[in-house]
C-alpha positions in Angstrom: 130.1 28.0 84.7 129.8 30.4 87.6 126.5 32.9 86.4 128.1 36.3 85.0 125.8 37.8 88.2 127.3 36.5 90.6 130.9 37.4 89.3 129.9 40.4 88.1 130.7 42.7 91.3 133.6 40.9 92.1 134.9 41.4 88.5 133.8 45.3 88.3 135.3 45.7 91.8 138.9 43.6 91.1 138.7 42.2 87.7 142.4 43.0 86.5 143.8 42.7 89.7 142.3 38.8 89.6 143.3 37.7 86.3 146.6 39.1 86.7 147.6 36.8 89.7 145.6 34.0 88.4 147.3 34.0 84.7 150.7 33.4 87.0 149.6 30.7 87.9 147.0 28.9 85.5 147.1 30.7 81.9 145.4 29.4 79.6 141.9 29.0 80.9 142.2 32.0 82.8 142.5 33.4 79.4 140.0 32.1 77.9 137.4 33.1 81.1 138.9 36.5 81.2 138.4 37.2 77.4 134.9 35.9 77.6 134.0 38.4 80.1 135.4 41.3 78.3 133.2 40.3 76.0 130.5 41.0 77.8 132.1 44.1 78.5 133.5 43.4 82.5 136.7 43.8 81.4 138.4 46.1 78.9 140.0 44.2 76.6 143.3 46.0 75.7 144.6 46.0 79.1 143.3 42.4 79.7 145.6 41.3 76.8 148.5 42.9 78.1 148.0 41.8 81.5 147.4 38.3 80.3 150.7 38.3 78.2 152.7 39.6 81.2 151.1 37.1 83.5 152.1 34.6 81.4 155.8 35.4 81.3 155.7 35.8 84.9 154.7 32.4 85.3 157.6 31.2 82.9 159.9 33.0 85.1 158.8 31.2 88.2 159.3 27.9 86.4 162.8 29.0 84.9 163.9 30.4 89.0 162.2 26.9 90.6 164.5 25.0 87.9 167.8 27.9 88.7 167.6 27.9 92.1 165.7 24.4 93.1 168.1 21.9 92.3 170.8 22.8 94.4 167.6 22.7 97.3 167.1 19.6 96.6 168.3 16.7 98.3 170.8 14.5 97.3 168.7 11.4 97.5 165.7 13.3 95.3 168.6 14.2 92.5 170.0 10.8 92.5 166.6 9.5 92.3 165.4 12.1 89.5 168.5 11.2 87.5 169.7 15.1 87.9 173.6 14.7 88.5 176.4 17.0 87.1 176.6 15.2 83.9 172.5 15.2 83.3 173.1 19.0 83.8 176.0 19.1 81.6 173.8 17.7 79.5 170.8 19.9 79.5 173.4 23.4 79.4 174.6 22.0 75.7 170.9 20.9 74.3 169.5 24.6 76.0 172.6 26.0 74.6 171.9 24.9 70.8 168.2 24.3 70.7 167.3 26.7 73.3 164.8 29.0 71.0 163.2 25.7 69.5 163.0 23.9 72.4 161.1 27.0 74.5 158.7 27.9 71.2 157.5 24.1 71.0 156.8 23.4 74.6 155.1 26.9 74.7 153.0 25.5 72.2 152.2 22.3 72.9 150.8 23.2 76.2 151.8 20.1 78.0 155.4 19.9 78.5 156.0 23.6 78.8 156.6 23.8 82.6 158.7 20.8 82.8 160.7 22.3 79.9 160.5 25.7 81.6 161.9 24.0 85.0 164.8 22.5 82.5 165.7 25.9 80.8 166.5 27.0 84.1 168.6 24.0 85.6 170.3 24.2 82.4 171.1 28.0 83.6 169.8 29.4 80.1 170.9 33.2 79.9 167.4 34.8 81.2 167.0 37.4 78.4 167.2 34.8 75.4 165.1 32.9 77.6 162.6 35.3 78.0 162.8 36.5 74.0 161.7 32.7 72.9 158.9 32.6 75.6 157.7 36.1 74.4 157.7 35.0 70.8 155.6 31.9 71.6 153.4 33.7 74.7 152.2 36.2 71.4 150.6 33.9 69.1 149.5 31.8 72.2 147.6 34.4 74.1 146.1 35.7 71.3 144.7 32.2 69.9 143.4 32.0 73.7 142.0 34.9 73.6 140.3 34.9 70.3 138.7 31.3 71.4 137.6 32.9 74.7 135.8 35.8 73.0 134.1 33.5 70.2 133.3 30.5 72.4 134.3 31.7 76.1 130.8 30.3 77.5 131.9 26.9 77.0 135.2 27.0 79.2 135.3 23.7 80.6 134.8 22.1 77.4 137.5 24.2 76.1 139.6 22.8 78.5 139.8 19.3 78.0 139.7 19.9 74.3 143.1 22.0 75.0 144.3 18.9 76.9 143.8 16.2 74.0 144.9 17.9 71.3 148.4 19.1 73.0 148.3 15.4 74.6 147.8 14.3 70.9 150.5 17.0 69.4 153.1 15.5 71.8 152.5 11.9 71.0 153.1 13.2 67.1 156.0 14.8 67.7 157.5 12.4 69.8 156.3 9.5 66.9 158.5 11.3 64.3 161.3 12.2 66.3 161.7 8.0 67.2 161.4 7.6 63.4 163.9 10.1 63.0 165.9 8.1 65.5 165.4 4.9 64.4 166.2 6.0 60.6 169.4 7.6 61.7 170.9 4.6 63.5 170.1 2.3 60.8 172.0 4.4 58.2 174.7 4.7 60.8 
């Protein structure tokens, strides 16, 4: 990690400014960074968390306009090729349209698949303010976890890192396990 002097004026002199554009665009770590200089007192910690939640949902809503206004940027070839015709986003409209809230909250969670699923919410032309409800509702708990492991163990970011990495990596694999057993259960009793 970059020594606390040499970041030190660079944090007194623009600290919030910083961590606001960077949590657009990388959360999580920045979180963890940021909340580990507040605790050495470069960064007051009540505006950092409200900063850090708002970055956050400022990044969703990049993902969400990239997926609402993208697509129709794209050309043809790329849509064929990605599988993303009028009957893919039929598709995705009813599944955002029942399990919208549930679908936002897990990939949220999980870390992984959140801008992919972000990206999706928006192709599948989710209303914004439901969509930005569920990613407040999962951003809280998230941001605060964050920010609790940047203030208790902020020194070791990098390692945090790839251990955020596995386990999501390791979360998804689970939750895509039971969902094939779910599947696989369901068309045998079918």
């Amino acid at each position: 990690m970059i020594p606390l002097d040499t970041l030190a004026p660079l944090i007194g002199q623009y600290g919030l400014w910083l961590v606001a554009a960077a949590s657009v665009v990388e959360g999580p770590i920045v979180t963890v960074v940021s909340t580990a200089f507040a605790r050495e007192g470069l960064l007051p910690l009540w505006p950092l968390a409200a900063i850090l939640f708002a970055g956050d949902l400022a990044g969703d809503l990049l993902h969400y306009a990239i997926g609402r206004r993208g697509l129709a940027n794209l050309p043809r070839a790329w849509r064929r090729w990605l599988r993303l015709g009028p009957s893919q986003a039929a598709q995705l409209s009813r599944h955002f349209g029942q399990h919208g809230g549930k679908t936002l909250v897990l990939a949220k969670l999980t870390h992984s698949v959140g801008a992919p699923v972000l990206v999706a919410a928006g192709m599948a032309r989710m209303p914004v303010l439901p969509f930005l409800g569920w990613n407040a509702l999962a951003s809280l708990p998230k941001t605060a976890a964050l920010m609790a492991l940047g203030w208790y163990a902020g020194d070791a970011w990098r390692q945090i890192e790839t251990w955020l990495g596995r386990w999501t990596w390791l979360f998804l694999i689970l939750i895509a396990a039971l969902a094939a057993i779910w599947l696989l259960r369901r068309r045998a009793w079918l």
